[in-house]
C-alpha positions in Angstrom: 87.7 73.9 27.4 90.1 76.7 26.5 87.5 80.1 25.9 89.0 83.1 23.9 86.3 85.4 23.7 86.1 87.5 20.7 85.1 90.7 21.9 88.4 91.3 23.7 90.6 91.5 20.7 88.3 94.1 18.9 90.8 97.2 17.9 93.8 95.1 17.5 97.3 95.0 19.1 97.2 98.4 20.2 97.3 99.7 24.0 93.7 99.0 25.7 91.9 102.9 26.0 93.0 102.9 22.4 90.8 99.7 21.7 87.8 100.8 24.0 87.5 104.3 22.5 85.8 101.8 19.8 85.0 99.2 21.1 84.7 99.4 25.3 85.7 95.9 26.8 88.5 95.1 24.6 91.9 94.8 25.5 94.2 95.4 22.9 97.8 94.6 23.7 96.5 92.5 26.6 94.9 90.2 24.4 97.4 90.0 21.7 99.8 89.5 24.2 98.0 86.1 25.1 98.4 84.4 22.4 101.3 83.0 23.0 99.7 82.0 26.5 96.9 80.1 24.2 100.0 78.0 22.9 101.3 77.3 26.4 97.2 76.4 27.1 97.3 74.0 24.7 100.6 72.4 25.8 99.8 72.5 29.8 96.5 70.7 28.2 98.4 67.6 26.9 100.6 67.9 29.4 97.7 67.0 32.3 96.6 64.2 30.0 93.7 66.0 27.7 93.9 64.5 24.5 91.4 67.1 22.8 90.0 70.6 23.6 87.3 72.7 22.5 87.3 76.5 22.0 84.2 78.4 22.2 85.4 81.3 20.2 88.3 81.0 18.5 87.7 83.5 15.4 90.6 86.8 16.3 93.9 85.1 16.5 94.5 83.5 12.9 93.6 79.8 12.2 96.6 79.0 11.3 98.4 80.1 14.3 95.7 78.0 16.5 96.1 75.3 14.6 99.7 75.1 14.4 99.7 75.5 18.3 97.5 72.6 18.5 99.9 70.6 16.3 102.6 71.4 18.1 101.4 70.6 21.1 99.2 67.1 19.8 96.0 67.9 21.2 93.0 67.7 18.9 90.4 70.9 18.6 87.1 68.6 18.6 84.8 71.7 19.0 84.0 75.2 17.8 81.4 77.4 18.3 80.0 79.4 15.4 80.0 83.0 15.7 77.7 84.7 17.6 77.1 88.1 15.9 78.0 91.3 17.1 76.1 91.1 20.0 77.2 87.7 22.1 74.1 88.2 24.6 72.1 87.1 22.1 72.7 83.4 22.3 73.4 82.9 18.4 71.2 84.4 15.1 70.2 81.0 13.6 66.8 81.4 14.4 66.5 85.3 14.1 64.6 87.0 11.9 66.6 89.1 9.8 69.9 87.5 10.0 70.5 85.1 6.7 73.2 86.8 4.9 74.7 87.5 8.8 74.4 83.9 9.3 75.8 82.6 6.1 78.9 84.5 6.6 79.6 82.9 10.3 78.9 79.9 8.8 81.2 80.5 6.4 84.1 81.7 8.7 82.9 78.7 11.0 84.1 76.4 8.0 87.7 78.3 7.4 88.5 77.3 11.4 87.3 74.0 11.2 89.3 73.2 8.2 92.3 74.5 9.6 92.0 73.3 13.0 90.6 69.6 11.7 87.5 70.4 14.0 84.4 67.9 12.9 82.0 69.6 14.9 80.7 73.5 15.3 77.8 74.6 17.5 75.5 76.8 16.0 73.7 78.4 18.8 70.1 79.3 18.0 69.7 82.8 19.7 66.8 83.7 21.8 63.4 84.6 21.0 59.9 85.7 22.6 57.8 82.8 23.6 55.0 84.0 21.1 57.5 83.9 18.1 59.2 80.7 18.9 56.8 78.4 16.3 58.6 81.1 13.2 62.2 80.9 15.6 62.0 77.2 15.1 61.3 76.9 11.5 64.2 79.0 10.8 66.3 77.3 13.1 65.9 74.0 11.3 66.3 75.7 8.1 69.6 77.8 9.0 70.9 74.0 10.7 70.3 72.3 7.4 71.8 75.6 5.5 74.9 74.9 8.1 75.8 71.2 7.3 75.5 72.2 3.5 78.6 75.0 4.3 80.5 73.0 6.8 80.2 69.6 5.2 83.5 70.2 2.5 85.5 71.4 5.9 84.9 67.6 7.0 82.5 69.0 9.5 78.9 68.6 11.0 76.8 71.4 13.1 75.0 70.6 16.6 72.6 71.7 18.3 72.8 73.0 22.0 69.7 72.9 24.5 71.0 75.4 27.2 68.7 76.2 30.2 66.8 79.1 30.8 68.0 80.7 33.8 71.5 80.6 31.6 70.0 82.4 29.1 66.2 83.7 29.1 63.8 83.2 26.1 67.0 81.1 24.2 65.3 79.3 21.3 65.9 75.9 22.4 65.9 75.3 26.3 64.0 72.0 26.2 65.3 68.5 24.9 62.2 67.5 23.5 62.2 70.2 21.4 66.0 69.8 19.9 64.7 66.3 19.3 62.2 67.7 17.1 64.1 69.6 15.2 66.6 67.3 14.3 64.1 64.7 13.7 62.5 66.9 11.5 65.7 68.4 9.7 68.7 67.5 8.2 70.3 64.6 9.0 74.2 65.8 9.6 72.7 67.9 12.3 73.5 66.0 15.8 73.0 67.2 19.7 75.2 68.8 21.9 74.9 67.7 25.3 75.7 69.6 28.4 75.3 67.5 31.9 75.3 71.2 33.1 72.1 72.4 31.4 70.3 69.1 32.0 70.5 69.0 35.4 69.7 73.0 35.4 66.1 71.4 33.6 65.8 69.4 36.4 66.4 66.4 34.6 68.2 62.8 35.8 71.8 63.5 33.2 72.2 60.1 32.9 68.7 59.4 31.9 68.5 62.2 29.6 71.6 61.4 27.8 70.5 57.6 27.4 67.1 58.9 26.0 68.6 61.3 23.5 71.8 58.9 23.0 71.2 58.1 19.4 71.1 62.5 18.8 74.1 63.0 20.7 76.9 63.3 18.8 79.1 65.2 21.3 
C-alpha cells in the first residue's frame, strides 16, 4: 500500500514552520515536494510486479495528478479510504453522532477520487465509540453505510466495512466480526467487508478460518 497522509500537506507548498504555525505536523514544501516521489511509487510498484495498489489517504495532491501517475505507470488504485475528518485519531465519523452533513461531504470527495482513479472500493471507517453508546453507534453506522453506496455508486464504486482490533484502536465501533456481519446483513446490500489477516489474528482468531466464514462478505 502506498499511504499519503493528509495531515502533512495542511498549509500548502510553503516552507514547513510556515505550515505548522497552522497547522503543527505538516510539512509544507517537504510534502509537495513528494509528489513527484508518489509517481516514482507507483512505477517502482509495477516495476516489482504489483499489478494494483491501495492508498489510504489520497485526498491533498489532485486526483488527477494521482490518477494520471497511475496511468502512466499501469498499476490499478483498487482501494481508498474515506476521509477521516479533522481529527484522524478518531477512526472515521460514520457512526458519530453529530457528524451527517461532515460525513456526506467525505463521501462526496470519496466519490470525486474514485472516479478519477477508477477505484471500485472505499473504506468508510466507523469511528470509535463508548461501549454504552455502541447499540445508537451501530444504527448510524448502517445508516451512514447505506447513505455511502447511494453517493459512491454513480463513481462505479461500493463502500466496505473494516473490523480493526482493539488494541489498534480502543472503543473503535466495530472491532468484532460478528458484528460487521450484522451490519451488513442487516443493511444495504453494496456494502461488503474488508478484511485484514492483521486485525484477525490481533482478535485471536485462526485467519484462514475467519476469512472462509465471512467469505461470501468479503469483498476485498
Amino acid at each position: 500500500a502506498i499511504d499519503l497522509y493528509e495531515k502533512v500537506y495542511y498549509g500548502g507548498n510553503v516552507p514547513v514552520a510556515a505550515a505548522n504555525r497552522k497547522h503543527p505536523g505538516a510539512c509544507g514544501v517537504n510534502a509537495h515536494g513528494a509528489v513527484p516521489v508518489t509517481q516514482k511509487l507507483f512505477a517502482a510498484a509495477r516495476a516489482a510486479g504489483f499489478a494494483a495498489v491501495e492508498i489510504q489517504t489520497p485526498y491533498e495532491p489532485p486526483a488527477p495528478l494521482l490518477a494520471s501517475a497511475a496511468r502512466a505507470a499501469d498499476v490499478a488504485v483498487v482501494l481508498i479510504n474515506a476521509p477521516m475528518g479533522a481529527d484522524p485519531r478518531s477512526f472515521g465519523t460514520a457512526s458519530m453522532p453529530g457528524h451527517v452533513a461532515q460525513f456526506r461531504a467525505q463521501l462526496e470527495r470519496a466519490a470525486e477520487y474514485a472516479q478519477a482513479l477508477g477505484t471500485g472500493m472505499v473504506n468508510v471507517l466507523a469511528g470509535r465509540c463508548e461501549p454504552q453508546q455502541r447499540p445508537a453507534a451501530v444504527r448510524r453506522l448502517t445508516e451512514n453505510l447505506a447513505l455511502a453506496a447511494q453517493i459512491l455508486a454513480p463513481a462505479g464504486a461500493r463502500p466496505l466495512l473494516e473490523v480493526i482490533n482493539p488494541i489498534s484502536a480502543p472503543d473503535y465501533c466495530v472491532a468484532d466480526f460478528s458484528l460487521a456481519a450484522d451490519i451488513l446483513d442487516a443493511g444495504d446490500a453494496r456494502v461488503g467487508l474488508q478484511f485484514d489477516v492483521f486485525h484477525a489474528a490481533m482478535l485471536g482468531l485462526d485467519p484462514p478460518r475467519a476469512f472462509m466464514r465471512h467469505l461470501a462478505r468479503i469483498r476485498h
